[in-house]
C-alpha positions as CSV (number, residue, x, y, z in Angstrom):
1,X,1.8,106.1,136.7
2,X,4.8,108.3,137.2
3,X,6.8,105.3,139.0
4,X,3.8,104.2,141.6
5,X,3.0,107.9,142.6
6,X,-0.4,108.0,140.9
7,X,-2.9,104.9,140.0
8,X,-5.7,104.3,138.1
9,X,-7.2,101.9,136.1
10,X,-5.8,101.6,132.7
11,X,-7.4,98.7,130.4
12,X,-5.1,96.1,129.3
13,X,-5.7,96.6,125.9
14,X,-4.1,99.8,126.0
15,X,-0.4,100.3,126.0
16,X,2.5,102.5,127.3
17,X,3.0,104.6,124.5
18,X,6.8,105.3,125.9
19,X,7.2,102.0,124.4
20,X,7.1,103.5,120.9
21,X,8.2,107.1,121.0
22,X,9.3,109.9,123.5
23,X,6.9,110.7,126.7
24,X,7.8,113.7,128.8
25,X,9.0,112.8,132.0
26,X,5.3,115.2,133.1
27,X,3.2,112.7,131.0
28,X,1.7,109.5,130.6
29,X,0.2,108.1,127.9
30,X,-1.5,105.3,126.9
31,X,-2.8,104.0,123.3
32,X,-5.5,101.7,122.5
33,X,-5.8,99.3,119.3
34,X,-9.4,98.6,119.9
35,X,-12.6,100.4,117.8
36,X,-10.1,100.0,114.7
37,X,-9.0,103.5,115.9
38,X,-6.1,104.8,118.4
39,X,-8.1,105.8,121.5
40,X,-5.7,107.5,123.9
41,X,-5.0,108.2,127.9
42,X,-3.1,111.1,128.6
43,X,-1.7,112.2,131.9
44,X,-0.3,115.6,132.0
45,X,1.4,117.6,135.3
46,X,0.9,120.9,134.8
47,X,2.1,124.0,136.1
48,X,-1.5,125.4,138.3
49,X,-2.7,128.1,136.5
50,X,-3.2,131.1,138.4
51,X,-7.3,132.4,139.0
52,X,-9.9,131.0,139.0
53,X,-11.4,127.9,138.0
54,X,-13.2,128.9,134.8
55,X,-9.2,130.5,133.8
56,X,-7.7,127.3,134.0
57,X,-10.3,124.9,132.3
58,X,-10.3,127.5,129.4
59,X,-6.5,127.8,129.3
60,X,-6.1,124.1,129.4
61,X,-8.7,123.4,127.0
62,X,-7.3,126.5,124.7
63,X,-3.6,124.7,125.1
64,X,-4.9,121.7,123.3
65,X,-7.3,122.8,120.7
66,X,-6.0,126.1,119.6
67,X,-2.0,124.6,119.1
68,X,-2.9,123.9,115.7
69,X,-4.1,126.5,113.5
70,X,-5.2,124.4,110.9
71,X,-7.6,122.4,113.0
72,X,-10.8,123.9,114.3
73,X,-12.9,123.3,117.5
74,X,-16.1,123.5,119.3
75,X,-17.0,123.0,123.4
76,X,-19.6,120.9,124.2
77,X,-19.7,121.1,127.8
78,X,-18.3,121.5,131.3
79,X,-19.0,120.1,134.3
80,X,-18.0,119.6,137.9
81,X,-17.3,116.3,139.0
82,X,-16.3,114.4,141.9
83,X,-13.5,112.1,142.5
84,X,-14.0,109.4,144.8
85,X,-10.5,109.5,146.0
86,X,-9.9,113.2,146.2
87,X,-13.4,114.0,147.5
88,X,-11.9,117.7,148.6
89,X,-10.2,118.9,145.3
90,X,-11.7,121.0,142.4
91,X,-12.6,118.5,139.7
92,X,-14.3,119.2,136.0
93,X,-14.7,117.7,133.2
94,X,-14.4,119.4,129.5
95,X,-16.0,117.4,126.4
96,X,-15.5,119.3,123.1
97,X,-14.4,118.0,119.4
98,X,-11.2,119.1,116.7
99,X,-11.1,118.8,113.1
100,X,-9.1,119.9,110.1
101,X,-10.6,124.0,109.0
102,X,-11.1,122.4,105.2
103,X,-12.8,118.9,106.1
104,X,-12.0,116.4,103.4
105,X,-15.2,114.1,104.0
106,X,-18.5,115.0,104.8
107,X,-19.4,114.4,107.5
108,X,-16.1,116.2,109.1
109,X,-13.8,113.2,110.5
110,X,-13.0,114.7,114.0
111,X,-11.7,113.7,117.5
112,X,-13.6,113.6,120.5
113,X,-11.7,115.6,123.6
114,X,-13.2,113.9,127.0
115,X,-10.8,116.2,129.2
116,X,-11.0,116.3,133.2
117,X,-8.7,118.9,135.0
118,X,-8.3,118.2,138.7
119,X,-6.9,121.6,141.0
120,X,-3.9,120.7,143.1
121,X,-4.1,124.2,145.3
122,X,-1.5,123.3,148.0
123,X,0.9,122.0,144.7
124,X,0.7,124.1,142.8
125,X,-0.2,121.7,140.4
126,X,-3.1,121.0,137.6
127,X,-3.2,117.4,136.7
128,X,-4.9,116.9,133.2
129,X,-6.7,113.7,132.2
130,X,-7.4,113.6,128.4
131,X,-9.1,110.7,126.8
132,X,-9.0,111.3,123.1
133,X,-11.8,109.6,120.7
134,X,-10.8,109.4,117.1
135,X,-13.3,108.9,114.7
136,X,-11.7,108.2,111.8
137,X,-14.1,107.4,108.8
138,X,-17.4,108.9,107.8
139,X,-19.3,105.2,109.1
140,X,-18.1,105.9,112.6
141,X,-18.8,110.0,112.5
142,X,-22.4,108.9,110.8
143,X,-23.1,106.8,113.8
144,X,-22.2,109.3,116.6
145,X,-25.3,110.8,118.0
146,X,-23.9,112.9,120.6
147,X,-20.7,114.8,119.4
148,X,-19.8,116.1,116.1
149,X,-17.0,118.0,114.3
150,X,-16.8,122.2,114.5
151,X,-19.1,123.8,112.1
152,X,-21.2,120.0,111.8
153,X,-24.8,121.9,111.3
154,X,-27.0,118.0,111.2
155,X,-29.0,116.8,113.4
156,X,-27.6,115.0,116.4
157,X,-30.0,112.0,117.9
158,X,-28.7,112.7,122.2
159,X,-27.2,108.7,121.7
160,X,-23.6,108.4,122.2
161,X,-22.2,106.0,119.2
162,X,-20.4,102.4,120.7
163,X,-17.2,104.1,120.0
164,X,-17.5,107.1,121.8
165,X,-19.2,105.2,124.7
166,X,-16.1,102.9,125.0
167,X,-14.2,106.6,125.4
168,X,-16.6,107.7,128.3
169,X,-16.3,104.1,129.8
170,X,-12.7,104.6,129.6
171,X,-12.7,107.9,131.5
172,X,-15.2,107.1,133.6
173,X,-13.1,104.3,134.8
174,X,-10.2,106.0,135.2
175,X,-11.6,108.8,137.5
176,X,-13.2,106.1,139.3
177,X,-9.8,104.3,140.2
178,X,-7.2,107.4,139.8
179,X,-5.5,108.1,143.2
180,X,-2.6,110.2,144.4
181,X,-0.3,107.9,146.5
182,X,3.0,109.8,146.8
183,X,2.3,113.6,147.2
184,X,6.0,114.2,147.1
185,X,5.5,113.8,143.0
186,X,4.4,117.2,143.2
């Protein structure tokens, strides 16, 4: 990632969406065929946002969910979290859902947002980890027991459908692995 300064793991399955269209030169991402839907890695350098904690995971969470006024969105949760490898920076992890205002299905199709924003103090710098879960036909929103589309007023069993497990095993992996090996990048 960004030329050796940052690893993690990245599946093999996935692949360097740069391949296929214009990255910034702030961003990595990554695209998955697997699930029948395009699960995504996305690596953003940000610009740290000034405040506190709370500002920034709501600013960073607002920057991806609110930049489309036709889509809605709802927060599930946030957490702190703990990086193996950078043990003594600010780490937390955002999972929410977006979907289109006027659903066309019911149950809403939507796409799971399992975001992780890591506080580089000393760079100035807020590195942004989104996986994003599509779930793209009413089979795979039917069997998804933990998350579901803004406004979705159903019952929700607690389980996590296989699809949205392979997301969290997908983050979870890469928070696991991700290191910083050139702070220069910053």
């Amino acid at each position: 990632l960004f030329g050796g300064a940052i690893t993690a793991h990245i599946p093999a399955n996935f692949e360097d969406a740069s391949n296929h269209r214009p990255v910034p030169d702030t961003q990595e991402v990554f695209i998955s065929r697997t699930y029948d839907t395009d699960i995504s890695i996305i690596f953003d350098i940000l610009e740290r946002v000034p405040g506190s904690d709370q500002d920034a995971l709501e600013l960073h969470w607002d920057e991806v969910v609110a930049s489309d006024p036709q889509r809605s969105h709802k927060l599930f949760n946030t957490q702190s979290v703990v990086l193996p490898n950078l043990v003594d920076k600010p780490v937390y992890t955002i999972t929410g859902t977006i979907s289109e205002k006027d659903p066309q299905t019911q149950p809403p199709l939507f796409i799971a947002l399992l975001m992780t924003v890591v506080r580089l103090q000393e760079q100035t710098t807020d590195l942004v980890i989104t996986v994003n879960v599509p779930f793209t036909s009413v089979g795979l929103v039917a069997g998804e027991g933990l998350l579901a589309a803004p406004g979705w007023e159903g019952e929700l069993s607690g389980v996590p459908s296989e699809l949205l497990q392979a997301g969290m095993m997908v983050r979870d992996k890469v928070l696991e692995t991700f290191r910083i090996c050139d702070w220069g990048l910053f």
